[in-house]
C-alpha positions as CSV (number, residue, x, y, z in Angstrom):
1,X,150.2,123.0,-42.8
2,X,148.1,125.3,-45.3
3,X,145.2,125.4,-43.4
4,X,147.6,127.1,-40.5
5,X,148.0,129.9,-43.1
6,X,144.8,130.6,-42.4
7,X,144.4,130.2,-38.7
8,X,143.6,133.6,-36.5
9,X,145.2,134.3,-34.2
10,X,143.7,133.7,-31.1
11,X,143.3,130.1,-32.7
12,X,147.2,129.9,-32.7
13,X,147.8,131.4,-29.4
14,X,145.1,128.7,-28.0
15,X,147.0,125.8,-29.9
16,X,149.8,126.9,-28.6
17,X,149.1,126.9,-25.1
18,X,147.1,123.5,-25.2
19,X,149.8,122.1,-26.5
20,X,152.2,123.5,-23.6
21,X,150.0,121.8,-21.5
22,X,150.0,119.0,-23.4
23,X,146.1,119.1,-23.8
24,X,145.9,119.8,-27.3
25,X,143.4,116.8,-29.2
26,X,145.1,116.4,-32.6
27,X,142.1,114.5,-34.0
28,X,140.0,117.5,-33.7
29,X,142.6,119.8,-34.9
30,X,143.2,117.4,-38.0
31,X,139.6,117.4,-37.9
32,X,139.2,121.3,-37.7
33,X,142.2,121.4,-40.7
34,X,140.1,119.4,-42.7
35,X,137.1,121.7,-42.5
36,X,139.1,124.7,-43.3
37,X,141.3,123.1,-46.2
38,X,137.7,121.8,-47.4
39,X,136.6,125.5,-47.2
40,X,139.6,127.2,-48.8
41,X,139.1,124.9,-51.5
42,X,135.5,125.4,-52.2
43,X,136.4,129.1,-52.4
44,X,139.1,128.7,-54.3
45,X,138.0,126.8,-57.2
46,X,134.6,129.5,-57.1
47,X,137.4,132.1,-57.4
48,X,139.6,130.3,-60.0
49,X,136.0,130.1,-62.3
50,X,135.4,133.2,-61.9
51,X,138.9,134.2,-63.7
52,X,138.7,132.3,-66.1
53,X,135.6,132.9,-67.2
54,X,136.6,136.5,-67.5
55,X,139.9,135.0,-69.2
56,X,137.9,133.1,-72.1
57,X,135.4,135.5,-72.9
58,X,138.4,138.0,-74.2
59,X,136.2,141.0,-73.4
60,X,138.0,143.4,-71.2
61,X,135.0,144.7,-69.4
62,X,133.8,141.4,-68.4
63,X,137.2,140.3,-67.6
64,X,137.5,143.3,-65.5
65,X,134.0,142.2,-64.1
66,X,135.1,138.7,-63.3
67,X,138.5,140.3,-61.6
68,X,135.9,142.0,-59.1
69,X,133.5,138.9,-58.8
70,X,136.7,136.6,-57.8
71,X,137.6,139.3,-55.2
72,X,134.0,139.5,-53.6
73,X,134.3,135.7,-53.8
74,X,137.5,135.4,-52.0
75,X,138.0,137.7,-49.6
76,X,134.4,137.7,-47.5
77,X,134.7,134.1,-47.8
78,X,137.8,133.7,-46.7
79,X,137.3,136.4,-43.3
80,X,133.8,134.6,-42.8
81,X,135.9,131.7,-42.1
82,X,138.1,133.0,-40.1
83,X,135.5,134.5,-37.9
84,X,133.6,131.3,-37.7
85,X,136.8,129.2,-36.4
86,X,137.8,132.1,-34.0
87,X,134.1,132.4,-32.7
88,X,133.5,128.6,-32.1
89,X,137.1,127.9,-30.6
90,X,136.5,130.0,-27.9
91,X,133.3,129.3,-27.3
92,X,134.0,125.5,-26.8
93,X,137.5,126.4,-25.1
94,X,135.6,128.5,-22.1
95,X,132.4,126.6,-21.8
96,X,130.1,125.1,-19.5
97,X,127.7,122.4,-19.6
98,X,123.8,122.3,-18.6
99,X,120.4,121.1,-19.9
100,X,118.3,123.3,-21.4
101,X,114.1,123.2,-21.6
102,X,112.6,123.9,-24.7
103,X,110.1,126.6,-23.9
104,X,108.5,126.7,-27.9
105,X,109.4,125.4,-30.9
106,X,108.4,126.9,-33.8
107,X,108.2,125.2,-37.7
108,X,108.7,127.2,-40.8
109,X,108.4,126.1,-44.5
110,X,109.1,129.6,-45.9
111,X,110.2,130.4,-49.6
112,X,113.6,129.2,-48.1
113,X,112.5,125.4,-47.9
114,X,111.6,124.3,-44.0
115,X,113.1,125.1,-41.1
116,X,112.7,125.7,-37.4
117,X,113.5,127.8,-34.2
118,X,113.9,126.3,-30.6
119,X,113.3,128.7,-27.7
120,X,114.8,127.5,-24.2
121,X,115.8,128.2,-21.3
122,X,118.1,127.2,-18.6
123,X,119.7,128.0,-15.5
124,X,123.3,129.3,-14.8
125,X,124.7,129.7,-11.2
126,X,120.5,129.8,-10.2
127,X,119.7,132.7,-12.9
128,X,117.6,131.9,-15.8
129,X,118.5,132.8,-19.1
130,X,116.2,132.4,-22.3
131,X,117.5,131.6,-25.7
132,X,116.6,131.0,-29.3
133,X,117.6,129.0,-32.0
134,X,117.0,130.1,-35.2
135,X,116.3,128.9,-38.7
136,X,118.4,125.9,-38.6
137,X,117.7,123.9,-42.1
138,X,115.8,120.4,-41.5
139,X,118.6,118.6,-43.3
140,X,120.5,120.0,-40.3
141,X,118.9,118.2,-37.0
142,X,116.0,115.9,-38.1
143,X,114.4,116.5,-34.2
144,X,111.2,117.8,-33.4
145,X,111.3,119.3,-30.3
146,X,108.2,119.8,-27.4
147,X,107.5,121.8,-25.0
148,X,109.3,120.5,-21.9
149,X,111.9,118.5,-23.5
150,X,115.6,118.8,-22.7
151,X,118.6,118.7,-24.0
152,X,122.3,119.5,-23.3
153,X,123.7,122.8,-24.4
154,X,127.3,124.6,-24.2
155,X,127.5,128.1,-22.9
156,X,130.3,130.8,-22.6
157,X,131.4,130.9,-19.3
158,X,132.5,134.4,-19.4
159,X,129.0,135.1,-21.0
160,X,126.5,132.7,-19.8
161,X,123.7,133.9,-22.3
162,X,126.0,133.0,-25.5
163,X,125.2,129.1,-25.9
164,X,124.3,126.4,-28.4
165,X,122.9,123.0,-28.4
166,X,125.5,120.7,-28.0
167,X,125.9,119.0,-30.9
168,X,128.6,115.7,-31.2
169,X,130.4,117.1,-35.0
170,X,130.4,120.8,-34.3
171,X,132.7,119.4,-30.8
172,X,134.5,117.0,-32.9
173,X,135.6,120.0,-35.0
174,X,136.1,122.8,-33.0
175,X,136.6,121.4,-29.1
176,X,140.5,121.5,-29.3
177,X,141.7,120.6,-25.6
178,X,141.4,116.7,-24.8
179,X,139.7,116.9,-21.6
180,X,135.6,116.4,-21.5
181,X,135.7,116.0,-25.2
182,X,132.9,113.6,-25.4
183,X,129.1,114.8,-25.7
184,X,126.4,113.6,-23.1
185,X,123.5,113.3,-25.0
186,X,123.5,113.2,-29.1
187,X,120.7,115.8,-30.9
């Protein structure tokens, strides 16, 4: 119920409908709830902090100072959110499945701490469509990819060059209809 509050739109007008159809998967929507009420909370409590630390001090200016903090806390956090959840609903709502071949895979341990990129490419109603990966965090995927090596990917139907790997939680979260719900291969 309060993480509805902070559903867009488009997320509401796509629950609705799968659940005309009866085709909505509540465990991924209690799934996706969780995420969000996980994320309001997080931002929440930084924004409460924030407040209060203004509160205590009893210095106006810094008061002031935490008033604006806790606003540039909140608010960007809160729309990030909502941009995320609206981005990756649709994405897994009009997608397609295919393999993708890794075409280079690069390893960086910047300042940062180490990460990597994965190039690929695959093929979409016989065009060929390169991709990248980038920078995701090695506490993220603990794969080393080769040149040659495959592995399943989602893409936007409507825009076969949007796409990311298919991975088994960000589907569990975020793939709302029941039907093909299940990933192929695990990353």
């Amino acid at each position: 119920m309060i993480a509805e509050l902070f559903y867009p739109e488009e997320l509401k007008i796509i629950i609705a409908d799968l659940r005309a159809k009866d085709n909505l998967n509540e465990a991924t929507k209690d799934a996706l709830d969780s995420y969000i009420k996980k994320h309001v909370s997080i931002t929440f409590f930084l924004t409460i902090i924030s407040l209060l630390a203004g509160l205590l001090s009893k210095d106006l200016l810094l008061f002031g100072f935490s008033c604006v903090a806790a606003t540039f806390i909140f608010f960007p956090s809160i729309n990030s959110l909502k941009k995320l959840i609206k981005e990756s609903v649709k994405r897994y709502q009009n997608s397609g499945k295919t393999k993708a071949t890794v075409t280079r895979f690069l390893i960086s341990n910047g300042i940062g701490g180490s990460s990597w990129s994965v190039y690929y490419s695959y093929l979409v109603d016989e065009k060929e469509i390169e991709a990248r990966l980038p920078d995701i965090p090695n506490d993220l995927l603990h794969i080393r990819y080769k040149k040659g090596d495959t592995f399943n990917i989602i893409y936007d139907t409507r825009d076969p060059s949007i796409s990311i790997p298919e991975i088994p939680t960000l589907i569990r979260t975020f793939k709302l209809n029941k039907s093909d719900n299940k990933s192929t291969e695990s990353l």
